[in-house]
C-alpha positions as CSV (number, residue, x, y, z in Angstrom):
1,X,145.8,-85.9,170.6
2,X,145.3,-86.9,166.9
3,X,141.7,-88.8,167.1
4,X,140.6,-90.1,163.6
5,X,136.5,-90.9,163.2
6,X,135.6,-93.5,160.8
7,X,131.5,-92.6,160.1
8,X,129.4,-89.2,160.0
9,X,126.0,-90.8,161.1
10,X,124.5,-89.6,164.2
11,X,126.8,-91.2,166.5
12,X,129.7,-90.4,164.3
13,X,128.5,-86.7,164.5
14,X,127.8,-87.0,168.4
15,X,131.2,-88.0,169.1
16,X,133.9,-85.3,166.4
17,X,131.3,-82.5,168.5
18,X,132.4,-83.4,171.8
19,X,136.0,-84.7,171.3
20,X,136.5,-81.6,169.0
21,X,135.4,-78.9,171.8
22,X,138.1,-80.3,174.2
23,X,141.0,-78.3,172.8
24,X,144.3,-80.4,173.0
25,X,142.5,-82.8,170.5
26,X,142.5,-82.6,166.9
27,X,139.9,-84.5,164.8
28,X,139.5,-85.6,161.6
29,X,136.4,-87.7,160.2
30,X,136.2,-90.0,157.2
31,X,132.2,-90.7,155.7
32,X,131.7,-91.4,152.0
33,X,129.0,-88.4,151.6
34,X,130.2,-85.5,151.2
35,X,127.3,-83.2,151.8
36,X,127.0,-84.4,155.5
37,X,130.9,-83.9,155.5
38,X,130.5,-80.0,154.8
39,X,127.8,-79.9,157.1
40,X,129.6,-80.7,159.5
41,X,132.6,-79.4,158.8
42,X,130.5,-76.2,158.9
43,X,129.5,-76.4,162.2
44,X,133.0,-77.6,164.2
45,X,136.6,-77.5,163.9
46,X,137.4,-80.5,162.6
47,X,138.9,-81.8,159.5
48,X,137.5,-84.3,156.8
49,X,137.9,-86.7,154.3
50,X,135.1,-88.5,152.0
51,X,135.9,-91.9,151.2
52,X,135.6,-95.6,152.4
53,X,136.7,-95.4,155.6
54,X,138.3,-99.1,155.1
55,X,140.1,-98.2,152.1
56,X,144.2,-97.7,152.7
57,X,144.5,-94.8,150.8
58,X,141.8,-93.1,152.5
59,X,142.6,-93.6,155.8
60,X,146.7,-92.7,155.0
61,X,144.7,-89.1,153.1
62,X,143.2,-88.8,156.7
63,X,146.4,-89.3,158.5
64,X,146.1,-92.4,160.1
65,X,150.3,-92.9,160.4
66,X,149.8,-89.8,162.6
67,X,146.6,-91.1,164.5
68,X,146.9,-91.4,168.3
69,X,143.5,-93.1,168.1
70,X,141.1,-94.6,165.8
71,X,137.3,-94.5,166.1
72,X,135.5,-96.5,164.2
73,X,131.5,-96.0,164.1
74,X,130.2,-96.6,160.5
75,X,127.0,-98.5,160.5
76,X,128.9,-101.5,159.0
77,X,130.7,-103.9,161.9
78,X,132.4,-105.1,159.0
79,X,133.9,-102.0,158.1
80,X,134.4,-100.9,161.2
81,X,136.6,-104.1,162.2
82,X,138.4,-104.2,158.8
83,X,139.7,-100.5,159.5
84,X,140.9,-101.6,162.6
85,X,142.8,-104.9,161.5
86,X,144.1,-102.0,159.3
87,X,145.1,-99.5,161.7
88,X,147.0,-102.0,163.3
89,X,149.0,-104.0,160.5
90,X,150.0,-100.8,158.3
91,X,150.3,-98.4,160.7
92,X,150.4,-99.5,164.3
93,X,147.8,-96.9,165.8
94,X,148.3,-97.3,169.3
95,X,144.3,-97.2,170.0
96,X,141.4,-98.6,168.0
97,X,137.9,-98.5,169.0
98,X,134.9,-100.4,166.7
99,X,131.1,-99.5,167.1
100,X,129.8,-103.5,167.0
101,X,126.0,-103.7,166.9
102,X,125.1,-107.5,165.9
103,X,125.0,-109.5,169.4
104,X,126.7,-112.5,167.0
105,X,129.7,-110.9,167.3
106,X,129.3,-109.6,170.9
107,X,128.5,-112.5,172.0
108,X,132.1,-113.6,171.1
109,X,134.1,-112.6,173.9
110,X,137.1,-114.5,172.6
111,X,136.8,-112.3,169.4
112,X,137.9,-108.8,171.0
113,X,140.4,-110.6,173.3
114,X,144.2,-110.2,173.4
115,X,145.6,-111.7,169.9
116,X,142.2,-111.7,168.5
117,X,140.6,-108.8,166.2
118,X,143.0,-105.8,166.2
119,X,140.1,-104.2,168.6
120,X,141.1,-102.3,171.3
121,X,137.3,-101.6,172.8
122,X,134.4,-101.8,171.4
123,X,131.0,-100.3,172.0
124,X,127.7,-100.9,171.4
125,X,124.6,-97.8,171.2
126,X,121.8,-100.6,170.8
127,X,123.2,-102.2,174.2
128,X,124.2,-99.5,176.1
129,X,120.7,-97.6,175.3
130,X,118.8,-100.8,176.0
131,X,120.3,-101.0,179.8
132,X,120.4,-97.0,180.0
133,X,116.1,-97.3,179.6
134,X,116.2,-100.8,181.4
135,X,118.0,-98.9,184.6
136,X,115.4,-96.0,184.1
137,X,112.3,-98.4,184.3
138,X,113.6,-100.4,187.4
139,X,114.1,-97.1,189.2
140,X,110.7,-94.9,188.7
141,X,110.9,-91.6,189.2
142,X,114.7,-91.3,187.8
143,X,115.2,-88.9,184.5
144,X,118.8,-90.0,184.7
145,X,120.5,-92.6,186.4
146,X,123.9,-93.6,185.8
147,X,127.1,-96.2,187.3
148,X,129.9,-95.9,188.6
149,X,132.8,-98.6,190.4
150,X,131.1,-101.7,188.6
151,X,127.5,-100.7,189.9
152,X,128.6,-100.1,193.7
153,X,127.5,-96.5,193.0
154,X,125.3,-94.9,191.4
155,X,124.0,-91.0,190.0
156,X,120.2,-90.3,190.0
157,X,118.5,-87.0,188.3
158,X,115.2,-86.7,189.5
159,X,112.8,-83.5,189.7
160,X,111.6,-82.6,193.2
161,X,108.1,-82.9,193.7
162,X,105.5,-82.4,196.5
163,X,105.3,-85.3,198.7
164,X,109.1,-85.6,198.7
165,X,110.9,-85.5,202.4
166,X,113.5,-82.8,201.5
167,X,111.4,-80.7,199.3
168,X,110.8,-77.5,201.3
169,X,114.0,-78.3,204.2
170,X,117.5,-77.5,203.9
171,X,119.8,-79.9,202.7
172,X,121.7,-80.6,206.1
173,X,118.4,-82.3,207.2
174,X,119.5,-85.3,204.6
175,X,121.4,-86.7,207.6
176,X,118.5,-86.8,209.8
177,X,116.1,-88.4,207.7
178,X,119.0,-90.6,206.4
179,X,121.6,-91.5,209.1
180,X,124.7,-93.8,208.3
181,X,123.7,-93.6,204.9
182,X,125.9,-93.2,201.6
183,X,124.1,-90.6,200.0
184,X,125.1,-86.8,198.9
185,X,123.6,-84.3,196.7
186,X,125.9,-83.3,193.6
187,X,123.8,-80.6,192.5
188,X,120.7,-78.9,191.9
189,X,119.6,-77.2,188.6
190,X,117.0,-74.3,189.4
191,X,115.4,-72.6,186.4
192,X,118.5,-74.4,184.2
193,X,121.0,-72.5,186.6
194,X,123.4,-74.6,188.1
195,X,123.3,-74.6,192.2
196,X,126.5,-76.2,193.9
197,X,124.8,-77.4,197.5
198,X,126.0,-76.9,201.0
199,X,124.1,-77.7,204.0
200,X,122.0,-74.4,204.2
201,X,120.5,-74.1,200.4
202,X,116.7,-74.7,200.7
203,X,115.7,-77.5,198.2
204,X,112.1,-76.4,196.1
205,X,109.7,-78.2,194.6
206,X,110.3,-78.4,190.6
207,X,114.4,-78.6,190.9
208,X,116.4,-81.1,189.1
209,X,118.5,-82.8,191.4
210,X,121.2,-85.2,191.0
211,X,122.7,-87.2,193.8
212,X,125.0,-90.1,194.0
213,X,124.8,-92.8,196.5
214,X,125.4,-96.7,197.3
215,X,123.4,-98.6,195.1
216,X,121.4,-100.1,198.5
217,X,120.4,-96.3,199.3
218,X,118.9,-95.2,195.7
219,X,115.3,-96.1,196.8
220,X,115.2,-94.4,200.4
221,X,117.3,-91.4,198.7
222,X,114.3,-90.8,196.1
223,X,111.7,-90.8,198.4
224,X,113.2,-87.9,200.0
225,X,112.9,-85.7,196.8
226,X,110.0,-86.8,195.2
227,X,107.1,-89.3,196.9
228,X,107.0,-93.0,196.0
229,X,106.0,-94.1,192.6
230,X,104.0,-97.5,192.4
231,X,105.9,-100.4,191.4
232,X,105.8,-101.1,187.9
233,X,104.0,-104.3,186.6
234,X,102.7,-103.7,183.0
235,X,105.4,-102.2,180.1
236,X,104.2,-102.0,176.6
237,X,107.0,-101.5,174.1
238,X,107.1,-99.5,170.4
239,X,109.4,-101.4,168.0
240,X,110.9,-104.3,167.5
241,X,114.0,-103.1,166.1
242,X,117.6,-104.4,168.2
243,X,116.9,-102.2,171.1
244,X,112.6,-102.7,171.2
245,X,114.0,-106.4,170.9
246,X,116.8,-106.5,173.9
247,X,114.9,-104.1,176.2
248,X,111.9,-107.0,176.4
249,X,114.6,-109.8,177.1
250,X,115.9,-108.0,179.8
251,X,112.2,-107.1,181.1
252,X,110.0,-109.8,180.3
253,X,111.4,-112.3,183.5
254,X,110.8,-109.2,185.9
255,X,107.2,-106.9,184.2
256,X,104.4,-107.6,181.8
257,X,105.4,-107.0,178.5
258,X,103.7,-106.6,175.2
259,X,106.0,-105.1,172.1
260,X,104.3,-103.5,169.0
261,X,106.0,-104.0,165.7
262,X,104.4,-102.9,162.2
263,X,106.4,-104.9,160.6
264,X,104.6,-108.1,160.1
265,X,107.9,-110.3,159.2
266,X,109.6,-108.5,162.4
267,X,107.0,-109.5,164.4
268,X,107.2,-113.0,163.9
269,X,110.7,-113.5,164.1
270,X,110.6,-111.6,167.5
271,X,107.7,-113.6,168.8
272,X,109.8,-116.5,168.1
273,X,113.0,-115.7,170.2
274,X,110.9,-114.1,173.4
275,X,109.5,-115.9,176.1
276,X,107.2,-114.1,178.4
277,X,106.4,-111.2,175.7
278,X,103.3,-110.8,174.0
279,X,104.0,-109.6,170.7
280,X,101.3,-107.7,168.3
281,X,101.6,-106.8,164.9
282,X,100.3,-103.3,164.7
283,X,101.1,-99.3,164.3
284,X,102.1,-98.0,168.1
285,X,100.0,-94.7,167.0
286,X,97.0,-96.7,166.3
287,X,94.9,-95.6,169.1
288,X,92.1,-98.1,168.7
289,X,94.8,-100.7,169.7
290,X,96.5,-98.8,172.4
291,X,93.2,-98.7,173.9
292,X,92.4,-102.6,172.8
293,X,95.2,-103.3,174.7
294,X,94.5,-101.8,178.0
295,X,96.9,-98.5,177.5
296,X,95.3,-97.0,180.5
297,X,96.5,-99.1,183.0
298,X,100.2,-99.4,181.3
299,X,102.8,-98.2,184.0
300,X,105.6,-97.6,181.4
301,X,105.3,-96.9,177.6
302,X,108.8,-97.3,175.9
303,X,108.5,-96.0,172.1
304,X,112.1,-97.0,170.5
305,X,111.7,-97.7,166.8
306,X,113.9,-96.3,164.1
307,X,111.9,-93.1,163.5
308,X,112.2,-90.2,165.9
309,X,109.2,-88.6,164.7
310,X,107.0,-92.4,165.5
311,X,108.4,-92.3,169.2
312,X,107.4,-88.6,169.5
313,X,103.7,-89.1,168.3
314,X,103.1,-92.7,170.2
315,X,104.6,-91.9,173.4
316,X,102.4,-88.6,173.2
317,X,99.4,-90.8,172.2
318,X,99.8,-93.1,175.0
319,X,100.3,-90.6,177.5
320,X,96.9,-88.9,176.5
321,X,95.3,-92.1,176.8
322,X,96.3,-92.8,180.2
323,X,99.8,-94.4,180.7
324,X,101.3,-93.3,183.6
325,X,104.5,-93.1,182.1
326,X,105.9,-92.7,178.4
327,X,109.9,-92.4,177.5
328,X,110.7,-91.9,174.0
329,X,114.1,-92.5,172.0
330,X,115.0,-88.8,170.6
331,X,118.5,-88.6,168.3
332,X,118.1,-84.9,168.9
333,X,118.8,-83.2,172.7
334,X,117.4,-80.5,171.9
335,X,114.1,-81.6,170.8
336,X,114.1,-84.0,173.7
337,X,114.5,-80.7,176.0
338,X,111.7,-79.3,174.2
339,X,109.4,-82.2,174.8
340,X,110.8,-84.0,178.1
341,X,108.9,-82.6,181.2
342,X,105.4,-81.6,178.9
343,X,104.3,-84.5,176.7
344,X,106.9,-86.7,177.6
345,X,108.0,-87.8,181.2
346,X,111.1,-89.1,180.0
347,X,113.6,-88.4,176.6
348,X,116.8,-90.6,175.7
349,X,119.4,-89.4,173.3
350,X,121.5,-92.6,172.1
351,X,124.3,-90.1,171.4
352,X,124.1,-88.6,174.8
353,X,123.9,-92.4,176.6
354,X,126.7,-93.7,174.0
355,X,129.5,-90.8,174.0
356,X,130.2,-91.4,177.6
357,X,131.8,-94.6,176.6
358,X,133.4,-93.3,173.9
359,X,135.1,-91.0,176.3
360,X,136.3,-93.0,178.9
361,X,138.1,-94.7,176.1
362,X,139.4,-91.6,174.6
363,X,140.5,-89.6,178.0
364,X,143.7,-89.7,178.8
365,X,145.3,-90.5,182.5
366,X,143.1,-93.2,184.6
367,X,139.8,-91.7,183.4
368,X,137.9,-95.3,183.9
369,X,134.1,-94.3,183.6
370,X,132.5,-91.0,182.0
371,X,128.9,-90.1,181.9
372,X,127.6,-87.2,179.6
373,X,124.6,-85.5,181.8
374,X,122.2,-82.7,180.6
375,X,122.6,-83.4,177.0
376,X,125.8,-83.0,177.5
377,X,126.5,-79.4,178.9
378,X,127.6,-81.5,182.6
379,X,129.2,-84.4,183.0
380,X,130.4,-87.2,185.7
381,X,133.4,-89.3,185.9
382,X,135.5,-92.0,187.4
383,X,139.0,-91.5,187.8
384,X,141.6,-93.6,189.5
385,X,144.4,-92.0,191.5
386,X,148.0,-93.1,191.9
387,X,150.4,-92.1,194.2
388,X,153.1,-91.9,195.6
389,X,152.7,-88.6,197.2
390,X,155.5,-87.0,196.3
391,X,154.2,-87.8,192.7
392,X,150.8,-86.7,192.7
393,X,149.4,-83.3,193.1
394,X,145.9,-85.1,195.4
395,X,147.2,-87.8,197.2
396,X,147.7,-87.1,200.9
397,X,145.7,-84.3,200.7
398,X,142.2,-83.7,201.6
399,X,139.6,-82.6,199.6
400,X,139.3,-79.1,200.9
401,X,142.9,-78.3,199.7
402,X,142.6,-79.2,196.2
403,X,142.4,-76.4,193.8
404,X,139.2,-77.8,192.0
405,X,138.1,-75.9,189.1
406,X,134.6,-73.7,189.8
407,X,131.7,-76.1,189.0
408,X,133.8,-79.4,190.1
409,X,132.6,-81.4,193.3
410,X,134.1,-84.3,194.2
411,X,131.3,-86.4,195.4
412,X,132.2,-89.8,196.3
413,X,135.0,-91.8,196.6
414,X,135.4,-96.2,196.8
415,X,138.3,-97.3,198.7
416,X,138.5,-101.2,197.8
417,X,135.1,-102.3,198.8
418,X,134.0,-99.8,200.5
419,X,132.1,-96.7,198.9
420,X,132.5,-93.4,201.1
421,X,130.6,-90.2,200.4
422,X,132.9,-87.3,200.2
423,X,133.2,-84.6,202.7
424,X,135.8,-81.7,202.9
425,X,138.3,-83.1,205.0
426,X,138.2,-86.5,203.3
427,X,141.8,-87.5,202.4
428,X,142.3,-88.8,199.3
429,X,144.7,-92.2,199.3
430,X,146.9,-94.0,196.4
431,X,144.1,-96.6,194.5
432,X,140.9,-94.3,194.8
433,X,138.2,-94.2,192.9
434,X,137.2,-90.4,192.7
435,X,133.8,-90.1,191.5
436,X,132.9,-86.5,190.3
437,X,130.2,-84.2,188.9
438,X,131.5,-81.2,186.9
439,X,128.9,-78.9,185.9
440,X,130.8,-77.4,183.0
441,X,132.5,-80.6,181.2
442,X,134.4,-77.6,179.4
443,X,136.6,-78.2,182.6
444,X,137.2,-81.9,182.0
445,X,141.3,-80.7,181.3
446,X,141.9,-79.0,184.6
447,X,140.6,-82.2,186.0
448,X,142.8,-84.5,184.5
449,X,146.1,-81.8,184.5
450,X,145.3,-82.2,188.6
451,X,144.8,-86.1,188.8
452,X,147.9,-86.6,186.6
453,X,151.3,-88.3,188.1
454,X,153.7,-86.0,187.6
């Protein structure tokens, strides 16, 4: 598949590093500097091109008559919409995706509907990060938590801690403590090695543990691995920027909330479009007014500005001062690894959060929902199967008989309505939903080679 990225910025990078490790694809990306071209050029397999990535001539140098799909995530919505009014009237690229961030457009849904902009799907990192954290702060205790069939299911990752049911009792017991219930471990990281569960592995205090179950049985399925967190009631958020903005409109009808902007001109405007927020004009790393403004009894501190190294430095601030949590917007996994579990209770990469919706879109077969877990080394998807069976290589069969790649587990399935937690002599039916954790994502091509109608 020829995939052609419009935009070398963070998200831009994020998405030619995991579309170029999947190896049937072949990617080129278009960004008008040229050192952060040969950077990355340096570090993957992909092709470039520096240029205006709305410019004709630089998109037909990138090989856009070739392009199975266009990509489009410049920081301009602009741009990125012009490219794809492009892609479609000069060279009929069959799939065009735009990165839209200003809510006017959004807003629109008439704009991105059939006949419309010549926009395939859109995506938005400010929106999708802002539910990401809003989904975290509703559900304390969660380090991950993620959707699947419209919200009927979900995917927790949680540490194990004392106090929690399971912690110290083989998994099996799950159905003692939990009868009738939709629930399942997926799989538990010890040490960073990667444990597929039966009934007989022992679970231990300090693993990570994801499990996926009916969005009525997330709460009871977290007290069994870690004890019940206090409801929270008081958020203070760092920034005021488009997600520091959204995340308090979503919050302020449920929590407390006070934002912090620096920005004195931000601030007002802000203050003028929220409702229940209380909104100070201040430095989130001054301590004097973390303290002023009762820090110490603050259930969740949310540091999301523009500057990774301001999240890192408030959200540490405010945890030494007492708040009793602190999540802080990282752009680099690998220095959210470093700090998430010590300083920090809780890191969020907008690549990592963003790229699964990139990748539902780019997947090929019935791929309808992907998740990018563990900064992106695992992975969970929704795919849809189709029979008949004389077609399909998983229909008719149950789950036991499929050849599954190693570090694949089929852990739920929805059946119309109704969400069903996967066991091995489940049999899979035409019109499934297959929800599935794969803890190599390197695997995601066996995957969809054995969901594919023949």
């Amino acid at each position: 598949m020829k995939v052609l990225i419009l935009g070398a910025g963070q998200v831009g990078r994020s998405a030619a590093y995991h579309l170029a490790r999947e190896p049937e694809n072949e990617v080129t990306v278009v960004d008008s500097n040229e050192t952060v071209l040969r950077d990355l050029q340096s570090r993957i397999d992909v092709r470039t091109v520096a240029g205006n990535a709305s410019y004709p001539a630089v998109l037909e140098a990138a090989g856009i008559a070739d392009a199975d799909i266009l990509v489009a995530l410049t920081s301009s919505d602009e741009v990125n919409m012009v490219a794809c009014e492009i892609a479609n009237a000069l060279y009929r690229v069959p799939t065009k995706i735009a990165r839209i961030r200003a809510p006017e457009y959004t807003s629109h849904a008439e704009l991105f509907a059939d006949g419309a902009l010549a926009v395939d799907a859109w995506i938005s990192p400010e929106q999708l990060v802002t539910e990401y954290i809003e989904r975290l702060i509703h559900n304390p205790g969660a380090l991950q938590i993620v959707d699947f069939a419209d919200g009927r299911v979900r995917l927790v990752g949680m540490l194990a801690r004392k106090g929690g049911l399971l912690v110290g009792q083989q998994v099996r017991t799950l159905k003692d403590h939990m009868p009738n219930a939709e629930a399942r471990i997926a799989a538990i990281y010890r040490n960073a090695r990667f444990i597929e569960p039966d009934g007989e592995t022992m679970v231990e205090e300090g693993d990570e543990i994801f499990f996926v179950a009916a969005r009525d049985n997330i709460q009871r399925m977290m007290n069994e691995i870690t004890r019940a967190e206090e409801k929270v009631r008081k958020v203070i958020i760092a920034g005021g920027g488009n997600i520091g903005f959204r995340l308090a409109k979503l919050l302020e009808p449920h929590y407390q909330v006070k934002l912090i902007e620096r920005d004195a001109e931000r601030a007002r405007r802000v203050s003028e479009r929220l409702d229940g927020t209380i909104v100070l004009h201040g430095d989130a790393q001054d301590e004097e007014l973390l303290i002023e403004e009762n820090i110490d009894s603050t259930d969740v501190f949310a540091a999301v500005t523009n500057s990774e190294e301001a999240n890192v430095l408030s959200a540490m601030l405010a945890k030494r001062l007492g708040a009793r949590k602190v999540l802080s917007l990282i752009n680099r996994p690998t220095y959210g690894e470093l700090m998430e579990n010590r300083s920090i209770d809780i890191t969020v990469s907008p690549q990592t959060v963003t790229i699964g919706s990139l990748l539902a879109h780019v997947r090929k077969g019935d791929v309808v929902r992907v998740h990018s877990l563990r900064r992106g080394s695992a992975e969970a998807l929704e795919t849809v199967v189709h029979g008949p069976q004389d077609k399909s290589r998983v229909v008719g069969r149950r789950i036991e008989e499929l050849d599954l790649p190693n570090g694949a587990v089929i852990v739920a399935l929805v059946r119309a309505e109704r969400v069903m937690i996967a066991h091995h002599d489940t049999q899979i039916e035409p019109e499934d939903h297959i929800i599935m954790f794969l803890s190599d994502r390197r695997q995601v091509d066996a995957v969809q080679r054995l969901f594919a109608s023949e």
